[in-house]
C-alpha positions as CSV (number, residue, x, y, z in Angstrom):
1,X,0.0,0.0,0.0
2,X,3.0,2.4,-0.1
3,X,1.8,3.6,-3.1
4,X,-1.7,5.0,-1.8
5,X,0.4,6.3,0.9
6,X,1.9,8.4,-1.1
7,X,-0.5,9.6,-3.0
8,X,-2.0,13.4,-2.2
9,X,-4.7,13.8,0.4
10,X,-7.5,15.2,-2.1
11,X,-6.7,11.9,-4.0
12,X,-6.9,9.8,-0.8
13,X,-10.4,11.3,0.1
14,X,-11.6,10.3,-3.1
15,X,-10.7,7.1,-4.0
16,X,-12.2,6.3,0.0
17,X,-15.0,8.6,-0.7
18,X,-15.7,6.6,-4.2
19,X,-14.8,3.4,-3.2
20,X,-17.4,3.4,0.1
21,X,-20.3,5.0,-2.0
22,X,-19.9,2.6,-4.9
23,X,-19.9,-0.2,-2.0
24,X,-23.1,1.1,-1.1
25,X,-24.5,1.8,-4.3
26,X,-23.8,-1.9,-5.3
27,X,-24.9,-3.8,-2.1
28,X,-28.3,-1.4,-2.7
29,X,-28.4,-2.6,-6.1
30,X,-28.5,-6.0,-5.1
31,X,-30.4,-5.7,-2.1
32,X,-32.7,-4.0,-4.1
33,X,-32.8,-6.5,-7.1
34,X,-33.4,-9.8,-4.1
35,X,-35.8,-7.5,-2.8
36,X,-38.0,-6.8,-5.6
37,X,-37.7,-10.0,-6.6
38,X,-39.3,-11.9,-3.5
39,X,-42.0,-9.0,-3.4
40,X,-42.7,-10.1,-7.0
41,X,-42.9,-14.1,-6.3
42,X,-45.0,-12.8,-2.7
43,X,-47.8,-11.1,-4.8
44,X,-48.1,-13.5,-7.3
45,X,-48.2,-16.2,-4.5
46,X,-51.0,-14.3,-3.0
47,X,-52.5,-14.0,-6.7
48,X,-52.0,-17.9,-7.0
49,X,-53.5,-19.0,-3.6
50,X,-56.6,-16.8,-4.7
51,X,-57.2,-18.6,-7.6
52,X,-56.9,-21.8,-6.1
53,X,-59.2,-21.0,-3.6
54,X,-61.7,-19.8,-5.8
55,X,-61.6,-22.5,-8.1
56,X,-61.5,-25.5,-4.7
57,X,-64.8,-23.0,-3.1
58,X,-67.0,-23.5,-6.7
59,X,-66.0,-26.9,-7.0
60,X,-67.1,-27.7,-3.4
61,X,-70.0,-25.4,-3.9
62,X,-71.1,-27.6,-6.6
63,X,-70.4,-30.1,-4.8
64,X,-73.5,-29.0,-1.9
65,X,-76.3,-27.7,-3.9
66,X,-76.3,-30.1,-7.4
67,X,-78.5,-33.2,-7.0
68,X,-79.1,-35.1,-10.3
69,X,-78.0,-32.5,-12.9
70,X,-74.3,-33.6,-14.1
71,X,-76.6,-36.7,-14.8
72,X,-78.2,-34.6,-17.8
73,X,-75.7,-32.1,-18.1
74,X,-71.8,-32.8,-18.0
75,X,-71.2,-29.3,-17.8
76,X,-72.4,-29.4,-13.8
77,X,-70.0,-31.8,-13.0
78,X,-68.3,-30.1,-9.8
79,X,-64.7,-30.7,-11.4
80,X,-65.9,-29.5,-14.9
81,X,-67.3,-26.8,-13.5
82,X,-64.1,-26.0,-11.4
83,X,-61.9,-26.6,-14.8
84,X,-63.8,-24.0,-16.6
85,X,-63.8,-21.7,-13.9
86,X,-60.0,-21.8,-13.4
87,X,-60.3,-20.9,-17.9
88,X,-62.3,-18.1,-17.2
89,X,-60.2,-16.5,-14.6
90,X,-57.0,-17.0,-16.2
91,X,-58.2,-16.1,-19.8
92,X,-56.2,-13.4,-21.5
93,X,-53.6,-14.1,-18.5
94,X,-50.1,-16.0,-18.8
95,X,-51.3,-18.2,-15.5
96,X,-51.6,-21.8,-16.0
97,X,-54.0,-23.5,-14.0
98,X,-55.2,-27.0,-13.5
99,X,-56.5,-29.7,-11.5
100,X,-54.4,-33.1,-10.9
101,X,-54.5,-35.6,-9.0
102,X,-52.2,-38.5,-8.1
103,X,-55.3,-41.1,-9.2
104,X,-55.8,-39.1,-12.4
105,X,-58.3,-40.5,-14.6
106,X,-57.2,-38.5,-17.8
107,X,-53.2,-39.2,-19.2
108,X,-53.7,-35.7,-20.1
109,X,-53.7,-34.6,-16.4
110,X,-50.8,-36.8,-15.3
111,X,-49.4,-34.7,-12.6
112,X,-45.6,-33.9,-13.8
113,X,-42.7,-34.9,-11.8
114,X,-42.7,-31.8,-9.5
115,X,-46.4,-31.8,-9.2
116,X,-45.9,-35.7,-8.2
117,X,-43.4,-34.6,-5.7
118,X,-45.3,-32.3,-3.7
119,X,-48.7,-34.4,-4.0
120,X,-46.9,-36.8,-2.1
121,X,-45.3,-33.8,0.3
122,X,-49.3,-32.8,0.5
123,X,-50.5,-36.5,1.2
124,X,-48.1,-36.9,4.0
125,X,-49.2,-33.6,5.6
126,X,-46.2,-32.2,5.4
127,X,-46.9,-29.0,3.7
128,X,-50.4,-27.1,3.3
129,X,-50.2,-25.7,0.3
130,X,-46.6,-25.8,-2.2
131,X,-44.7,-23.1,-4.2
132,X,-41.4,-23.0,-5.7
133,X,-40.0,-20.9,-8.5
134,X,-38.5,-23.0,-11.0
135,X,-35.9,-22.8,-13.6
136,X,-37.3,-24.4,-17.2
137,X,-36.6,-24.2,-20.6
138,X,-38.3,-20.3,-21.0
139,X,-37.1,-18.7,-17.8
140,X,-38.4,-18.9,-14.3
141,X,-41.5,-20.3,-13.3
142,X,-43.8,-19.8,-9.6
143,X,-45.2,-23.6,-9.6
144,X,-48.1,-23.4,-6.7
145,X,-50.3,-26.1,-5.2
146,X,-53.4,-25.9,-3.6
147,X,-54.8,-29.4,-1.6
148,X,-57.9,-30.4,-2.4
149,X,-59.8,-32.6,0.3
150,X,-62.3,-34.9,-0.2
151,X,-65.9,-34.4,2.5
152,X,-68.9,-36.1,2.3
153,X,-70.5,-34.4,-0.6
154,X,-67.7,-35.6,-2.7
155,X,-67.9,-39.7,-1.3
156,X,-71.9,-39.0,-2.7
157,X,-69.9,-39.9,-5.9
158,X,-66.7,-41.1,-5.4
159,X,-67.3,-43.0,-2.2
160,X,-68.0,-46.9,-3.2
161,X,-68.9,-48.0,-6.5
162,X,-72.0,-49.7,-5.5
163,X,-73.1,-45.8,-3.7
164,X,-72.2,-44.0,-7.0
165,X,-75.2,-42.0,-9.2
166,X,-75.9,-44.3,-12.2
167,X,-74.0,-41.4,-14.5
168,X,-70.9,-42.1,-12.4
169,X,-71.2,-45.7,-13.0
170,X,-71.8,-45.6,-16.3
171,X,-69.1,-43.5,-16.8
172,X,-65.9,-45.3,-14.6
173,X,-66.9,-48.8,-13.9
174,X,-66.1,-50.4,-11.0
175,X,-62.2,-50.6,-9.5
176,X,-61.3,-47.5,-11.3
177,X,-59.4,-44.8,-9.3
178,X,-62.3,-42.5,-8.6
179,X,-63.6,-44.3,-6.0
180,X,-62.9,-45.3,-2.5
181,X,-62.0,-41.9,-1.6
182,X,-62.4,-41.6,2.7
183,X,-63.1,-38.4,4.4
184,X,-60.1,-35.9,4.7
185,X,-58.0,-37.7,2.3
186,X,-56.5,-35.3,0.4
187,X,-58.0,-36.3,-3.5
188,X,-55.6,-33.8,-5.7
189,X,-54.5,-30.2,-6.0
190,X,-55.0,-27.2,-7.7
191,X,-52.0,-26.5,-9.6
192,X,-51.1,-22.9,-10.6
193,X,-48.3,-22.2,-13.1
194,X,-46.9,-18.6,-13.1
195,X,-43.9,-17.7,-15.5
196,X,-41.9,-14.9,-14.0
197,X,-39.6,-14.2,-16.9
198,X,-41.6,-11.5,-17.8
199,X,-42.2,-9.7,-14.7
200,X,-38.8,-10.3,-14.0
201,X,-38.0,-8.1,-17.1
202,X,-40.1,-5.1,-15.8
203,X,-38.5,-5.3,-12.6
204,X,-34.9,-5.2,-14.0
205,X,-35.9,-2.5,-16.9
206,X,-37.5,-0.4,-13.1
207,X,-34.5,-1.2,-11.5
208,X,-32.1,0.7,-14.7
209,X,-33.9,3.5,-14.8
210,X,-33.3,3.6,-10.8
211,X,-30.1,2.5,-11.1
212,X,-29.5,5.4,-13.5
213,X,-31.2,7.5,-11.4
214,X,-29.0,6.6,-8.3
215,X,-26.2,7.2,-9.9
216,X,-26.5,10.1,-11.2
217,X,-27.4,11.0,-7.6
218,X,-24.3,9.2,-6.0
219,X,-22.2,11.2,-8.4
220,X,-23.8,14.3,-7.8
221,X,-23.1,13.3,-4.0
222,X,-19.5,12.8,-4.8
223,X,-18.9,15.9,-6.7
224,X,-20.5,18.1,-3.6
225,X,-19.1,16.5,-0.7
226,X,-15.7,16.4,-2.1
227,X,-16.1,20.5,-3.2
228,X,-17.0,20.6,0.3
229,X,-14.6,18.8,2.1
230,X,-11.9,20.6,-1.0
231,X,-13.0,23.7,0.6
232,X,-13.5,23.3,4.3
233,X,-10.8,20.4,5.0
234,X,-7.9,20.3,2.3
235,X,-7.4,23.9,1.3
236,X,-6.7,25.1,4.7
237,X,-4.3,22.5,5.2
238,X,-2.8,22.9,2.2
239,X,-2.0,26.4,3.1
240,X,-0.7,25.5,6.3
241,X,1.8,23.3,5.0
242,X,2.4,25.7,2.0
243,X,3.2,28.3,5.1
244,X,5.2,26.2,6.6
245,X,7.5,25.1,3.9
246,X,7.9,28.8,3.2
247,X,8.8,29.2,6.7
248,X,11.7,26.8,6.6
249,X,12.8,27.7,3.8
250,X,13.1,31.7,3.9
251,X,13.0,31.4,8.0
252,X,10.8,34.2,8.2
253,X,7.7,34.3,10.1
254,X,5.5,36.9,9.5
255,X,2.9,34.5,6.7
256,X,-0.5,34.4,8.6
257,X,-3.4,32.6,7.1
258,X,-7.0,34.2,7.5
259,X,-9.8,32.1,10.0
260,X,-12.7,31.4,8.0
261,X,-14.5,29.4,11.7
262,X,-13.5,28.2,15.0
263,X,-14.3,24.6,14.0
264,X,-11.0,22.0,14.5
265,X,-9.5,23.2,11.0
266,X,-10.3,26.8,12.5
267,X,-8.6,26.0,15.8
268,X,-5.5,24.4,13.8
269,X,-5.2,27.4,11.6
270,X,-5.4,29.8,14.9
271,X,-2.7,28.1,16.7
272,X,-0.6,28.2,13.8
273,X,-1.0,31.9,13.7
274,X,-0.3,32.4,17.2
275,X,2.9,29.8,16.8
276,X,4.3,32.1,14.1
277,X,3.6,35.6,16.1
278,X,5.3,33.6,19.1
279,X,8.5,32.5,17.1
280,X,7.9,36.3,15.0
281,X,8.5,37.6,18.7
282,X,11.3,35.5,19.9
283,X,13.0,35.9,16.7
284,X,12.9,39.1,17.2
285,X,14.0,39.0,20.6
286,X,17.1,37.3,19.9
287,X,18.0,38.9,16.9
288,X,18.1,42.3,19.3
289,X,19.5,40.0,22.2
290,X,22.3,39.0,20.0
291,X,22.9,42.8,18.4
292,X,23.3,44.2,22.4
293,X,25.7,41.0,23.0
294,X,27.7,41.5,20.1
295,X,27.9,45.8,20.6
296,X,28.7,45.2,24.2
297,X,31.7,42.6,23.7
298,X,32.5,45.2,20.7
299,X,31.9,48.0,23.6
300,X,34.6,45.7,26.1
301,X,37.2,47.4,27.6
302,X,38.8,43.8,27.3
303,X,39.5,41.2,25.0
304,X,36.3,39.3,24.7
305,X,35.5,35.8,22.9
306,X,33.1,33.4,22.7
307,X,33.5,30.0,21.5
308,X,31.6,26.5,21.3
309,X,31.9,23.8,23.7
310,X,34.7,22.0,21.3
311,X,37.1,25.5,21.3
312,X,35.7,26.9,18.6
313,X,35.9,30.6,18.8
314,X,32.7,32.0,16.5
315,X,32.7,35.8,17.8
316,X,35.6,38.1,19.3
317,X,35.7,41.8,19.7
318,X,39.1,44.4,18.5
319,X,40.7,43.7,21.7
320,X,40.5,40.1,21.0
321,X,41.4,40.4,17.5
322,X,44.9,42.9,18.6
323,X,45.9,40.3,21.4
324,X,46.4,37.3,19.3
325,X,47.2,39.7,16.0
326,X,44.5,37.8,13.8
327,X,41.8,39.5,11.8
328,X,38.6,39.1,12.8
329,X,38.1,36.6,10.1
330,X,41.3,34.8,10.9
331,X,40.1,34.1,14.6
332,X,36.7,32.7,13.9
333,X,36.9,29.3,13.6
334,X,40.3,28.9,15.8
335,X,41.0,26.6,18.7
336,X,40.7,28.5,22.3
337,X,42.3,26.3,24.0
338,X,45.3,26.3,21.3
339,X,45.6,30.3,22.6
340,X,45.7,29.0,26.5
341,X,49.2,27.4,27.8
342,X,47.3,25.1,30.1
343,X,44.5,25.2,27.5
344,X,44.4,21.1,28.1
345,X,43.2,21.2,31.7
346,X,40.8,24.1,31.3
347,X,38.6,22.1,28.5
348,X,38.7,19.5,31.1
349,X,37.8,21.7,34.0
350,X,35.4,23.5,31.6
351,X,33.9,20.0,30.5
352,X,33.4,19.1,33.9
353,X,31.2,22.2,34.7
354,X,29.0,21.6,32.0
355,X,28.8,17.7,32.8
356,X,27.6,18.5,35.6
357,X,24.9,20.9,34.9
358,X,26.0,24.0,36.2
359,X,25.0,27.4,34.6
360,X,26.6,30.9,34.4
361,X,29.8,31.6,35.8
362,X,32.2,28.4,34.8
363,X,35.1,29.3,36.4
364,X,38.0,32.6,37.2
365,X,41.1,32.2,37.2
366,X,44.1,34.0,39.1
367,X,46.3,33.5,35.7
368,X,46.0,31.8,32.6
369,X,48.9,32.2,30.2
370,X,48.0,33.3,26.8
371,X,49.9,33.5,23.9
372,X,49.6,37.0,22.6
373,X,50.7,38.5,19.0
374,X,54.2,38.5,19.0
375,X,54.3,34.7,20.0
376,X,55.4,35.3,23.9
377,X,53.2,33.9,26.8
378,X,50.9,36.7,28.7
379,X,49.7,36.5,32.1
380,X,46.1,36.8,32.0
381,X,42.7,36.8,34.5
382,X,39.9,35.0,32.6
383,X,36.5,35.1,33.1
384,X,33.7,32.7,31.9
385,X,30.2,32.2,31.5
386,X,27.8,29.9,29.6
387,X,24.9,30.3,28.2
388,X,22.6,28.2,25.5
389,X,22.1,29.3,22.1
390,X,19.8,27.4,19.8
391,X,20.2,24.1,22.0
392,X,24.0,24.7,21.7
393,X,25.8,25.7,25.0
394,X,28.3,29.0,24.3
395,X,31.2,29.7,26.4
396,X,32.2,33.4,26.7
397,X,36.1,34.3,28.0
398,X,36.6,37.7,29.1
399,X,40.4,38.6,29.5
400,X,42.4,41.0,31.1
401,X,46.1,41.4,31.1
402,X,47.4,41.4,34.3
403,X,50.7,42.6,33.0
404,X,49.0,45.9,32.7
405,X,48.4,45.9,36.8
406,X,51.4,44.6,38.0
407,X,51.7,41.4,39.6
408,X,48.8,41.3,41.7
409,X,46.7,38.5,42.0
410,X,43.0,38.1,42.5
């Protein structure tokens, strides 16, 4: 992943911005697409179950009020009746409906094999009613049973042979499967055929168009938030690390950016401001600091140095720069200690000091040796103090020739 990590932060927020929204968008397309689809196989479940009842209430209703009229009309016959029925209502329709049985008495009606299947889940009492949606040869198919239960106004005819109305038993004779039917047994089904393919192709033509429509709100979406968070987020950081580039490269720090809130990217761009009016002012401070220090060793009476920790001498003043006969720009960078006979012992004495944490006056000395311009060895009272500089600890030598007051000692 190093190279999202290096990408920009207005790239980072939208390839996470796009990549969660087009998460969403496709888990809603698909939640949406199951969705629909199960509504759609509900309803026409519902639509199904309706017709079967209707058609298994006529039949039964036949069934109740008919005495001896199938006898002179076949038409009245209770499943005739329910057959044409079941025609009626799903005329002009793409439902298939029909009434089978596993004792069918017409080839034509031989229940196929998942019909079979659930007649036998329906005769075991397993199920009350069956659907499924099926795969075939044109699509998908809602397949729906209905049971259909055999009462006392259906034994009038298919009870016993020998109970039968004369038309019956003129019509089936005697051991055929239409008889010996017992109270409660379940006799058939109402079977209800319902291809889907079609619907299904309404529902995903519905579901483009809102797809489309989605997307060209997701977009819209994406386009806002990330002019938003562009705005509020990214472009006020971008200035602050724009300011403080500039500020380590040029080392000035007078750049303030303007407060558009006091939200958190408010807040960060206020304490940046007040960080660069706090280093503005200590800048400041130090560069006059640093002028007084420099005109008061220039100022000295004495000869006046300062060097680093390691001997390194990085200001003097004229008094300095006449005792050892250098040039200003030939003493900078020399070795103190190199100046100092016992120069050895005071680094160590001088180390030790600092070692040990102690500030301001280092050490005095009742004579230090130097070695001045014309190469002889100078008795001299030094003075030093430290002081820190930019994390760096200073060392400042202040030296006065004692030759100049005799031989006394201090």
């Amino acid at each position: 992943m190093s190279w999202f990590t290096n990408l920009g932060i207005t790239i980072k927020f939208n390839i996470i911005l796009t990549v969660c929204m087009v998460s969403l968008f496709i888990f809603g397309a698909i939640y949406g697409y199951h969705r629909q689809q199960k509504l759609i196989v509900a309803g026409e479940v519902d639509n199904a179950r309706i017709i079967a009842r209707q058609i298994i209430e006529a039949r039964e209703y036949m069934s109740l009020v008919l005495t001896d009229e199938p006898a002179r009309n076949y038409n009245l016959v209770p499943q005739v009746v329910a057959t044409r029925i079941a025609q009626r209502i799903t005329k002009n329709t793409s439902y298939y409906v029909r009434q089978i049985s596993l004792r069918f008495r017409n080839p034509a009606n031989r229940p196929d094999p998942y019909e079979e299947e659930q007649l036998r889940g329906l005769a075991n009492g397993s199920t009350k009613e069956s659907f499924q949606v099926i795969q075939g040869a044109k699509g998908e198919s809602l397949r729906y049973l209905f049971p259909m239960m055999a009462d006392n106004s259906c034994l009038e005819c298919h009870g016993s042979y020998e109970s039968a109305p004369l038309f019956v038993r003129q019509r089936f004779p005697k051991g055929h499967p239409s008889y010996n039917y017992h109270p409660g047994e379940i006799i058939g089904a109402v079977s209800v055929t319902i291809p889907l393919a079609e619907l299904f192709g309404a529902m995903s033509v519905n579901l483009r168009h809102d797809l489309i429509i989605r997307g060209g709100m997701f977009l819209l979406v994406l386009l806002v938030m990330g002019y938003v968070i562009h705005q509020a987020v990214i472009n006020p950081i971008s200035l602050v690390a724009r300011s403080i580039t500039l500020v380590a490269r040029t080392g000035t720090f007078s750049d303030r950016i303007p407060q558009r809130g006091k939200d958190e990217i408010g807040q960060l761009i206020a304490a940046f401001n007040e960080l660069m009016a706090e280093l503005e002012r200590k800048t400041e401070q130090s560069r006059e600091s640093g002028e007084r220090y420099r005109n008061f060793i220039r100022m000295a009476r004495s000869a006046v140095v300062t060097f680093m920790e390691d001997g390194k001498i990085v200001i003097s003043n004229e008094k300095a720069e006449r005792l050892f006969g250098k040039s200003r720009q030939e003493i900078i960078g020399e070795d103190f200690y190199q100046l100092i006979e016992s120069g050895g012992r005071l680094r160590e004495k001088i180390g030790a000091r600092l070692a040990s944490g102690n500030d301001g006056m280092i050490v005095e000395t009742r004579e230090h040796r130097v070695r001045g311009s014309s190469g002889d060895w100078r008795p001299f009272e030094i003075a030093l103090s430290a002081s820190k500089s930019e994390g760096k600890t200073m060392i400042t030598a202040i030296l006065r020739d004692m030759s100049e007051q005799g031989s006394r000692r201090i």
